[in-house]
PyMOL Python script that loads the backbone (N, CA, C, O; Angstrom):
from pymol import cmd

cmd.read_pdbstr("""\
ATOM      1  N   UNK A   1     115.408 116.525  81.351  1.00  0.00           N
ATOM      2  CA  UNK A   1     114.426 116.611  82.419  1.00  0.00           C
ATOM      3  C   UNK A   1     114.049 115.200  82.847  1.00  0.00           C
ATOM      4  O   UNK A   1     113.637 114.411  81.996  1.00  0.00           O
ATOM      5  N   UNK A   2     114.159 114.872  84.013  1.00  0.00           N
ATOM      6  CA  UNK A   2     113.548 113.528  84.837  1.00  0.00           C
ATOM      7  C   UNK A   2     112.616 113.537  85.251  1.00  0.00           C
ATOM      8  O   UNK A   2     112.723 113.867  86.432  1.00  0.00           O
ATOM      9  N   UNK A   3     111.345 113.303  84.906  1.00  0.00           N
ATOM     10  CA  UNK A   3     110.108 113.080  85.403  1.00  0.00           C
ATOM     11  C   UNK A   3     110.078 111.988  86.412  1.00  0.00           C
ATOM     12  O   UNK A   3     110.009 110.767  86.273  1.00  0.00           O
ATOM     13  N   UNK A   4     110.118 112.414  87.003  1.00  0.00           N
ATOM     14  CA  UNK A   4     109.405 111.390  88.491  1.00  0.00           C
ATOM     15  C   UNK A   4     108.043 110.843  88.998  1.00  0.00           C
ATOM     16  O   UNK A   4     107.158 111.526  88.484  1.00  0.00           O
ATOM     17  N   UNK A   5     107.596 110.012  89.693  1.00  0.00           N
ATOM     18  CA  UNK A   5     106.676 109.126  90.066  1.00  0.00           C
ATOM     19  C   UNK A   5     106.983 109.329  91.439  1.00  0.00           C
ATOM     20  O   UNK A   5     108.161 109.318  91.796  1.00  0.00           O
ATOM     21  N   UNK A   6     105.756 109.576  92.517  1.00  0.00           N
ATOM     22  CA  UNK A   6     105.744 108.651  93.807  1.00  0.00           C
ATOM     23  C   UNK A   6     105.205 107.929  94.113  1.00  0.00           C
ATOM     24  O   UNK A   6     103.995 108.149  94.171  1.00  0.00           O
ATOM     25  N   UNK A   7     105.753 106.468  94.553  1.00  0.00           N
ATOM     26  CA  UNK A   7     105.091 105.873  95.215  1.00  0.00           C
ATOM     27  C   UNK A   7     104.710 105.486  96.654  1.00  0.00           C
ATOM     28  O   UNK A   7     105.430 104.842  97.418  1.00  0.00           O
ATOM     29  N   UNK A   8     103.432 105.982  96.932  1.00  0.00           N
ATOM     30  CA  UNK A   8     103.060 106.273  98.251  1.00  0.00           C
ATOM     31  C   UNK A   8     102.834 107.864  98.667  1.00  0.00           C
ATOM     32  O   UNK A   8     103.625 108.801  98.556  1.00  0.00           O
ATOM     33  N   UNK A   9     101.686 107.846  99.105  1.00  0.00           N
ATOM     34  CA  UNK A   9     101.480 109.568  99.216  1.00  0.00           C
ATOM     35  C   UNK A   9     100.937 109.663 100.667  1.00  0.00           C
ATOM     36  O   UNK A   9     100.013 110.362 101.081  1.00  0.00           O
ATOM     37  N   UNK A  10     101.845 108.670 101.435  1.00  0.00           N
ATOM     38  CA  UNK A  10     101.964 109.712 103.223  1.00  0.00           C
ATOM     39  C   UNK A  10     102.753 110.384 103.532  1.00  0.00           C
ATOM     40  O   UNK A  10     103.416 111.222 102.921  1.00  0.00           O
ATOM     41  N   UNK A  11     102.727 109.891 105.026  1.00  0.00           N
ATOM     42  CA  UNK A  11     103.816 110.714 105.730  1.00  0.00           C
ATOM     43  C   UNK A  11     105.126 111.597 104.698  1.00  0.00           C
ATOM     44  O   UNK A  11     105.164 112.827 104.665  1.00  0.00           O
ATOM     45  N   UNK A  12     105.983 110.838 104.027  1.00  0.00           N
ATOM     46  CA  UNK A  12     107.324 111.020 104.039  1.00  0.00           C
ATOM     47  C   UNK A  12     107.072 111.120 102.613  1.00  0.00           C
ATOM     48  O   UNK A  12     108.096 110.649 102.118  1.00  0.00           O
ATOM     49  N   UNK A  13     106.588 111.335 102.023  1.00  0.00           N
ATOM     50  CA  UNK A  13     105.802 111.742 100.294  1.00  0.00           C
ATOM     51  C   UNK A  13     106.182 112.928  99.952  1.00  0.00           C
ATOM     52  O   UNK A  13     107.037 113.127  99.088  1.00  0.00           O
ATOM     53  N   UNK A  14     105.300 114.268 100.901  1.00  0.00           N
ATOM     54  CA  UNK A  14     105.455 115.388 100.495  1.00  0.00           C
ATOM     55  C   UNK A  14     106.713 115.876 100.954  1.00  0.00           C
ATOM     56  O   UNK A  14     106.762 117.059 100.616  1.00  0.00           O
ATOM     57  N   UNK A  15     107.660 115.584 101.502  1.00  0.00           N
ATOM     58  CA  UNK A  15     109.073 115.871 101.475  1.00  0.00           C
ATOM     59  C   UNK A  15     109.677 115.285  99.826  1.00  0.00           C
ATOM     60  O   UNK A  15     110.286 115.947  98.986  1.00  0.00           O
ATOM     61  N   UNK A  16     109.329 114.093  99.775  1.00  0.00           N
ATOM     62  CA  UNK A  16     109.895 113.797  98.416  1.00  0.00           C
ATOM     63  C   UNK A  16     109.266 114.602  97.439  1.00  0.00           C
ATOM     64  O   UNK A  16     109.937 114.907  96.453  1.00  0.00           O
ATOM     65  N   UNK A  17     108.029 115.027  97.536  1.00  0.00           N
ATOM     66  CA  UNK A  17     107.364 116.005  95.857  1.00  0.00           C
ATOM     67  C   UNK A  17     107.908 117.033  96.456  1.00  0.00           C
ATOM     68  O   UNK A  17     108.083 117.660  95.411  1.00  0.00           O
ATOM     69  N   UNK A  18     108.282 117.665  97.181  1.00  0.00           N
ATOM     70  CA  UNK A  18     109.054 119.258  97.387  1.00  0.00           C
ATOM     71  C   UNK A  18     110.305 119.381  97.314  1.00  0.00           C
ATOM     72  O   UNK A  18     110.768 120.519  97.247  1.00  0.00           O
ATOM     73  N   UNK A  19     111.307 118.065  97.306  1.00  0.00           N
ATOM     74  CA  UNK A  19     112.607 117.697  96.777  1.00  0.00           C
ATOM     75  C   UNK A  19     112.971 118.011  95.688  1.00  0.00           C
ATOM     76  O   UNK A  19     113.981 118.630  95.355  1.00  0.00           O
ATOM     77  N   UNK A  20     111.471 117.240  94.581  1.00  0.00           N
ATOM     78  CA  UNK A  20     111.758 117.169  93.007  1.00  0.00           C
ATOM     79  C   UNK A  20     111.176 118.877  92.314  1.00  0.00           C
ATOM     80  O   UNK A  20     111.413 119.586  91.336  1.00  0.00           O
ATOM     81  N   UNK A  21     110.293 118.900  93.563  1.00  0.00           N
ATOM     82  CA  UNK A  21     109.842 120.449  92.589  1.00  0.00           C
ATOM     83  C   UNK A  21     111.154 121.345  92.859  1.00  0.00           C
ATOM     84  O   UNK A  21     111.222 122.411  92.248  1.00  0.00           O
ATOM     85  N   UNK A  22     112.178 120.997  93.714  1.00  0.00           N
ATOM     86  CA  UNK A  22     113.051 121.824  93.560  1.00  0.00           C
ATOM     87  C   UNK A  22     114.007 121.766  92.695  1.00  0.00           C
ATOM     88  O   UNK A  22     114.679 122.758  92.411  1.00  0.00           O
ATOM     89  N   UNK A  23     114.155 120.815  92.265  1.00  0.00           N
ATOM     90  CA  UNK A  23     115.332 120.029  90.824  1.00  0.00           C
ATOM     91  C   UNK A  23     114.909 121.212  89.499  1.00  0.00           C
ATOM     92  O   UNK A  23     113.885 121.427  88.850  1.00  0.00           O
ATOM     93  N   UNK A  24     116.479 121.880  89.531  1.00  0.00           N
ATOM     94  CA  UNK A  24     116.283 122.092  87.750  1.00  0.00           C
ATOM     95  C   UNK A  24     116.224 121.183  87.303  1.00  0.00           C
ATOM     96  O   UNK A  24     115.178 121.515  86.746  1.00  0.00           O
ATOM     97  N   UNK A  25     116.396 120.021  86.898  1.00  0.00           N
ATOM     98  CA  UNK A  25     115.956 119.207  86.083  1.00  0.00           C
ATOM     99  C   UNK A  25     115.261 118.197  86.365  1.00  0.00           C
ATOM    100  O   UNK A  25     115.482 117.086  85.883  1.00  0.00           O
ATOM    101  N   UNK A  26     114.491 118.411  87.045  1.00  0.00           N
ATOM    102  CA  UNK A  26     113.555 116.958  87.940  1.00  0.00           C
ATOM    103  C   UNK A  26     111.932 117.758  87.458  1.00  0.00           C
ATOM    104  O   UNK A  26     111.736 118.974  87.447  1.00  0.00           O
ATOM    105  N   UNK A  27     111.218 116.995  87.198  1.00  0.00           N
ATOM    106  CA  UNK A  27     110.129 117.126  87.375  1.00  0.00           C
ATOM    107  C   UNK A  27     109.057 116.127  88.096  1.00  0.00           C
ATOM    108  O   UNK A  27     109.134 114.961  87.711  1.00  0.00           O
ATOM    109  N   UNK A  28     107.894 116.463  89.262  1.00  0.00           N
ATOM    110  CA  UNK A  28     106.927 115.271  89.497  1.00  0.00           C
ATOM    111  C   UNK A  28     105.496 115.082  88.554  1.00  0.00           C
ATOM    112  O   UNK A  28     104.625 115.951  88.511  1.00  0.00           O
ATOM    113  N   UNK A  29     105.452 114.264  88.086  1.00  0.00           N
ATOM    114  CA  UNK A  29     104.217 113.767  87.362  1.00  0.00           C
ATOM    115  C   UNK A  29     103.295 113.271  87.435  1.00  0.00           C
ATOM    116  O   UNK A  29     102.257 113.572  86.847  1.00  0.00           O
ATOM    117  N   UNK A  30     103.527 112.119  88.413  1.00  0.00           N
ATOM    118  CA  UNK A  30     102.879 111.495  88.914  1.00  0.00           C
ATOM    119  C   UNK A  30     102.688 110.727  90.645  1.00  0.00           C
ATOM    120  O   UNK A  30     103.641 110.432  91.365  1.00  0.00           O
ATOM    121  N   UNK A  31     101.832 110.617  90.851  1.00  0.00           N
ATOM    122  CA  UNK A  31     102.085 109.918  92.559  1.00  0.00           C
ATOM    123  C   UNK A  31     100.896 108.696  92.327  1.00  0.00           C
ATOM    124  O   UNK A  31     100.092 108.695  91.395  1.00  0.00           O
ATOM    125  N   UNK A  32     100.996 107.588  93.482  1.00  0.00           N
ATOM    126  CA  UNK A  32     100.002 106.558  93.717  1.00  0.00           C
ATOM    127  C   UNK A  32      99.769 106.322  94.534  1.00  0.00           C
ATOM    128  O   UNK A  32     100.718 106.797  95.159  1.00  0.00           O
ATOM    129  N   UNK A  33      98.842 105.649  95.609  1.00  0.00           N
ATOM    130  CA  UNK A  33      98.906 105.381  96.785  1.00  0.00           C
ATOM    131  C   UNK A  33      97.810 104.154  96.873  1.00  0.00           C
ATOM    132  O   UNK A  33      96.975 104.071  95.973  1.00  0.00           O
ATOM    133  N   UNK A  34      97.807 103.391  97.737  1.00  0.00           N
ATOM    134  CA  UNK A  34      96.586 102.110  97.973  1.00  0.00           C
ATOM    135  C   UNK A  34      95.799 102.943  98.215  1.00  0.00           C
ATOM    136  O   UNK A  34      94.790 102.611  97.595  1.00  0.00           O
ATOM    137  N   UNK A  35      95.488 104.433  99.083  1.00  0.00           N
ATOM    138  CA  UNK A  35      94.302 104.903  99.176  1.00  0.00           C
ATOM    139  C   UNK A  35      94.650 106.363  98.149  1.00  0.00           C
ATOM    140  O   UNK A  35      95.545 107.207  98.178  1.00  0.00           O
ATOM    141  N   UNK A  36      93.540 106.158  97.340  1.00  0.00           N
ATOM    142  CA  UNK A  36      93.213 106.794  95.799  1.00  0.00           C
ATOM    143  C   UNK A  36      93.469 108.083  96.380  1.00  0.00           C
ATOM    144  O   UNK A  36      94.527 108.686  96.199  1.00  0.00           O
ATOM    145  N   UNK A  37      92.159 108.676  97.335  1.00  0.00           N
ATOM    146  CA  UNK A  37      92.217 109.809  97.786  1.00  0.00           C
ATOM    147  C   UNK A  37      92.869 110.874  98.726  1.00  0.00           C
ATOM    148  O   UNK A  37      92.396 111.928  99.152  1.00  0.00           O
ATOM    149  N   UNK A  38      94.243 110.224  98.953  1.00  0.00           N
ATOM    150  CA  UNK A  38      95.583 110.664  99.453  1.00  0.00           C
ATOM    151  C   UNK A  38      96.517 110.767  98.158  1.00  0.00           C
ATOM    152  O   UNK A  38      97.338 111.682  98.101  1.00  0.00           O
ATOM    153  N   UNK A  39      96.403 109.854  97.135  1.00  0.00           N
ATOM    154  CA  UNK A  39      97.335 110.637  95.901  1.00  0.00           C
ATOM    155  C   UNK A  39      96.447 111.611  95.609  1.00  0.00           C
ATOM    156  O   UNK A  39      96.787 112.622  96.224  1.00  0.00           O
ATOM    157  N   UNK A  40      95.481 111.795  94.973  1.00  0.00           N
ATOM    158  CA  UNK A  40      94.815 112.806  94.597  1.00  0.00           C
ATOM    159  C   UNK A  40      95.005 114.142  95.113  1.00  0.00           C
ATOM    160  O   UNK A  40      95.073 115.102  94.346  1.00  0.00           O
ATOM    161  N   UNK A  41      95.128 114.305  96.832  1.00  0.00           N
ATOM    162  CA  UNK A  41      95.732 115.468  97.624  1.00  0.00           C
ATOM    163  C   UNK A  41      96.857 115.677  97.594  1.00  0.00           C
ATOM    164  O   UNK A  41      97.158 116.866  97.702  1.00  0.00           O
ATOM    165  N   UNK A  42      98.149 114.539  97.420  1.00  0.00           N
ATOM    166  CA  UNK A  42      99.463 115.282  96.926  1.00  0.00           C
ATOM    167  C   UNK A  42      99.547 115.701  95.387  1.00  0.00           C
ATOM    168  O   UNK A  42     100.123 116.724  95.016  1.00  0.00           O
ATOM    169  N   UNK A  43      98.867 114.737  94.476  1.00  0.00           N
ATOM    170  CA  UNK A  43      98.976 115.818  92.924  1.00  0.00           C
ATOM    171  C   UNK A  43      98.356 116.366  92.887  1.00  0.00           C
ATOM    172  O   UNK A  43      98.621 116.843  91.784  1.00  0.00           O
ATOM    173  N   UNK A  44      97.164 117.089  93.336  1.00  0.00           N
ATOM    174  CA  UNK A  44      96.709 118.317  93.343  1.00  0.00           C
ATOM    175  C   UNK A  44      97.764 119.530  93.924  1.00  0.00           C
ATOM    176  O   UNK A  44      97.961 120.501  93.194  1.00  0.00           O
ATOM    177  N   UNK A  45      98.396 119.457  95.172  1.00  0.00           N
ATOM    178  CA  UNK A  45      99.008 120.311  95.561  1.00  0.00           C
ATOM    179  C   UNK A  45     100.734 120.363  94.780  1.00  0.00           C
ATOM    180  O   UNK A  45     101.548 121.249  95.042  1.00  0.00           O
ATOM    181  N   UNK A  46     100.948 119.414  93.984  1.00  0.00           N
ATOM    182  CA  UNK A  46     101.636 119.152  93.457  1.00  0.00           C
ATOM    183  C   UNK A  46     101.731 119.441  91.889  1.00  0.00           C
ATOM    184  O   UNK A  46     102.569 119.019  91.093  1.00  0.00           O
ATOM    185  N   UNK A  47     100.658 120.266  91.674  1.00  0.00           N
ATOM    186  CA  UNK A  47     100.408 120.208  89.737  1.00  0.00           C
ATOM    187  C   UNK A  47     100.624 118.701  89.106  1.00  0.00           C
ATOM    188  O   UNK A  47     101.393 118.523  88.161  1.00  0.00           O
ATOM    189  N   UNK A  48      99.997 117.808  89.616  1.00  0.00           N
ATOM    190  CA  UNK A  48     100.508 116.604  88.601  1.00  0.00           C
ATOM    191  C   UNK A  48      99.225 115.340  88.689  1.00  0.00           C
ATOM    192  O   UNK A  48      98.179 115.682  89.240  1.00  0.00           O
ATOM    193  N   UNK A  49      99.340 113.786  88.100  1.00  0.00           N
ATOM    194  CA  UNK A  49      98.343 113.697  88.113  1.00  0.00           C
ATOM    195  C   UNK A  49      98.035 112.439  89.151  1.00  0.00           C
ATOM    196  O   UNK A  49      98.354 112.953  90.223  1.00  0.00           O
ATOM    197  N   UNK A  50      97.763 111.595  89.342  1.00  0.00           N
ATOM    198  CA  UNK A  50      97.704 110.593  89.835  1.00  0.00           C
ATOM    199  C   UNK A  50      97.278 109.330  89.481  1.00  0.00           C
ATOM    200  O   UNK A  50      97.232 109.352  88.251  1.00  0.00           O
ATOM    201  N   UNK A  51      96.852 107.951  89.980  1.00  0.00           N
ATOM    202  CA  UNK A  51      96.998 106.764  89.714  1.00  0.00           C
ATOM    203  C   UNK A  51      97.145 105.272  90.502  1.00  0.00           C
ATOM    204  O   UNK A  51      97.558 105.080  91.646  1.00  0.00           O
ATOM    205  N   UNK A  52      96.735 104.416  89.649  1.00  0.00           N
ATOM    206  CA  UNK A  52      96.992 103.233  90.328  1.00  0.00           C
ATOM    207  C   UNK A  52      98.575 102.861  90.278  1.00  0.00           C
ATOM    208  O   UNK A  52      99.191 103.114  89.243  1.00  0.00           O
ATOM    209  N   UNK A  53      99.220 102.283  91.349  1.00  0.00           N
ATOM    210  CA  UNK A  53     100.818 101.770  90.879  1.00  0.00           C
ATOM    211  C   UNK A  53     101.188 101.509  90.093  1.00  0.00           C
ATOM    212  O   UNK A  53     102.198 102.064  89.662  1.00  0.00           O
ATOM    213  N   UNK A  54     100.253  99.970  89.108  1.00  0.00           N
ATOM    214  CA  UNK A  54     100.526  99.683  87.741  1.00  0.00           C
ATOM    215  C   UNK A  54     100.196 100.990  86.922  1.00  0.00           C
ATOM    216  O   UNK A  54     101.164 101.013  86.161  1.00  0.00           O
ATOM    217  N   UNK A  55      99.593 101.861  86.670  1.00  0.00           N
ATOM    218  CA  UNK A  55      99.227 103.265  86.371  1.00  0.00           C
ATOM    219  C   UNK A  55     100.753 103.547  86.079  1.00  0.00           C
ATOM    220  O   UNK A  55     101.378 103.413  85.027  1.00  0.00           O
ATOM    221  N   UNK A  56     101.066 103.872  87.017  1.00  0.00           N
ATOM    222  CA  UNK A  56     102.791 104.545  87.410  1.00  0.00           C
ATOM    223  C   UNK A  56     103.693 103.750  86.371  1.00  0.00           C
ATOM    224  O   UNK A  56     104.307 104.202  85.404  1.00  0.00           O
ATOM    225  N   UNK A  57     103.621 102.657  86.756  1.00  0.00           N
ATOM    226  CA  UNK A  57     104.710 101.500  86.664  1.00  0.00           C
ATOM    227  C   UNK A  57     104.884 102.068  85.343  1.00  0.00           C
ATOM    228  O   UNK A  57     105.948 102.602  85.027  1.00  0.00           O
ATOM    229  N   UNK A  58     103.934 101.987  84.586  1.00  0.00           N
ATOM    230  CA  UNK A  58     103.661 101.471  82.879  1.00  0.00           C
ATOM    231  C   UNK A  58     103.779 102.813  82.192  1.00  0.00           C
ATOM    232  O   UNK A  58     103.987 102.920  80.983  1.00  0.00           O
ATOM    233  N   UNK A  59     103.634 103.859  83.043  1.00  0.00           N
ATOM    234  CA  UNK A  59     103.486 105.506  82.273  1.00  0.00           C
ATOM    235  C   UNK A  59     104.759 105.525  81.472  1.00  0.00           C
ATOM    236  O   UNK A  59     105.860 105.118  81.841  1.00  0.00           O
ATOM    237  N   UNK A  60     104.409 106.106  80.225  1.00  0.00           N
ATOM    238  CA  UNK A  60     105.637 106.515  79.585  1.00  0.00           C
ATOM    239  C   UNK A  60     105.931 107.857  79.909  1.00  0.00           C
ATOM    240  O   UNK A  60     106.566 108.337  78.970  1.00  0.00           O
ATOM    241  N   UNK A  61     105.831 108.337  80.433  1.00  0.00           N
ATOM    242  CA  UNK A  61     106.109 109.615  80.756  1.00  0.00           C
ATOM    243  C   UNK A  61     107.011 110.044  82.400  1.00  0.00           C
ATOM    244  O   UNK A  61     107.437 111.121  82.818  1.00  0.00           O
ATOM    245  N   UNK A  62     107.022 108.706  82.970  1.00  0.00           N
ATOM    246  CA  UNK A  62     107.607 108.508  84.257  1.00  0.00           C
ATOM    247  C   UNK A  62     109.161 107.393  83.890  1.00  0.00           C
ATOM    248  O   UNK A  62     109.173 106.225  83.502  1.00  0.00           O
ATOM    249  N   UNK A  63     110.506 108.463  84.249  1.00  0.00           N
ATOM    250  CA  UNK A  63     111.627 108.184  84.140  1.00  0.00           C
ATOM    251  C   UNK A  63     111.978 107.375  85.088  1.00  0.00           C
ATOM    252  O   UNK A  63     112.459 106.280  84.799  1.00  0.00           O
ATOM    253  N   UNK A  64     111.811 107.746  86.324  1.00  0.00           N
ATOM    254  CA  UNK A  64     112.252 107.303  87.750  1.00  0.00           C
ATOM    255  C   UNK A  64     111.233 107.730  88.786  1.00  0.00           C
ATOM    256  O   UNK A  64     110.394 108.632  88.783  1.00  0.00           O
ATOM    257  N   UNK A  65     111.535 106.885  89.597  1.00  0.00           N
ATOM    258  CA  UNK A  65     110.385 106.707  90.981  1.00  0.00           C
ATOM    259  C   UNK A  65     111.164 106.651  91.871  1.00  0.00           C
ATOM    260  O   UNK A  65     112.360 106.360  91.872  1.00  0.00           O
ATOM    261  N   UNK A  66     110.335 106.998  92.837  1.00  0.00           N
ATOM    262  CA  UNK A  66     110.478 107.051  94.544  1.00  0.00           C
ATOM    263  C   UNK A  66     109.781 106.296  95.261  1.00  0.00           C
ATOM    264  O   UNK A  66     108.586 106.215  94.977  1.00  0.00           O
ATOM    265  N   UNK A  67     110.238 105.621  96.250  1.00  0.00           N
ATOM    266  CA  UNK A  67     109.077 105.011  96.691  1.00  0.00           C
ATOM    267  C   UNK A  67     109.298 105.672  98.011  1.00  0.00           C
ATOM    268  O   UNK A  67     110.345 105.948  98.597  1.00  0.00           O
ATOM    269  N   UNK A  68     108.092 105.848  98.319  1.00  0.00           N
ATOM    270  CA  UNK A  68     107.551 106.306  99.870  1.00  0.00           C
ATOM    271  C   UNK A  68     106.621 106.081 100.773  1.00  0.00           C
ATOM    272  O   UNK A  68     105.879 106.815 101.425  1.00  0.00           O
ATOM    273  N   UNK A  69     106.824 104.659 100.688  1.00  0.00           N
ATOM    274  CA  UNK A  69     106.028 103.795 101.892  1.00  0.00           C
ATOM    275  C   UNK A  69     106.817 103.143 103.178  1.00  0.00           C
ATOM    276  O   UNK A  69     107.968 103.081 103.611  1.00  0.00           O
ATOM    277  N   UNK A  70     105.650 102.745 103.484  1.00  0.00           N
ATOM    278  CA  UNK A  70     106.514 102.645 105.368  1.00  0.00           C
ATOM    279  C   UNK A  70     107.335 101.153 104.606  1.00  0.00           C
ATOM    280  O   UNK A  70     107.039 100.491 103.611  1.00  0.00           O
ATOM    281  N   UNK A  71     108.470 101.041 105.614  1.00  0.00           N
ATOM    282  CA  UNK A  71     109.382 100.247 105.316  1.00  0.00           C
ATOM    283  C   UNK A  71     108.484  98.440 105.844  1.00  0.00           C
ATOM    284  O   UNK A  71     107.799  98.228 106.844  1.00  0.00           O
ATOM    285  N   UNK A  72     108.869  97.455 104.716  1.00  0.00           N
ATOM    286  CA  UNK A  72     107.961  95.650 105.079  1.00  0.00           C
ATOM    287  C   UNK A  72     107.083  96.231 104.361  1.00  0.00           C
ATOM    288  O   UNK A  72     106.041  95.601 104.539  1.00  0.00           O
ATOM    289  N   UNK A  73     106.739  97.856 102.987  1.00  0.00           N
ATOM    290  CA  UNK A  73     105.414  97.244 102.366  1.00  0.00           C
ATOM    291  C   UNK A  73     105.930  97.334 101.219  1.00  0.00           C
ATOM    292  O   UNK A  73     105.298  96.969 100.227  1.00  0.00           O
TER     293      UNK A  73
END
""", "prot")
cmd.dss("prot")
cmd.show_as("cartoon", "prot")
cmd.util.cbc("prot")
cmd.orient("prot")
């Protein structure tokens, strides 16, 4: 099982957490975003939890990441 991370929870986010919830073997765990209370609304709708980036970075429980921010950030 691959636990996953997103980073960035706009636009182009919840295509990526509905990607991984579709993986037999993918799972999402975690998401981050510069604004707190936009991850919080994709891991809520997401069963999972949320965080600061370094949060993410450092989780042992996060295999691989996504990043999903606008492109120059």
């Amino acid at each position: 099982m691959v636990r996953f991370g997103i980073i960035g929870a706009g636009g182009i986010a919840a295509t990526h957490a509905e990607a991984i919830s579709k993986l037999d073997s993918g799972k999402l765990v975690m998401v981050c975003d510069t604004v707190p209370e936009r991850a919080a609304k994709l891991a809520e709708q997401y069963h999972c939890r949320y965080g600061t980036p370094e949060e993410l970075l450092t989780s042992a429980d996060v295999d691989a990441v996504t990043i999903a921010t606008p492109s120059g950030v």
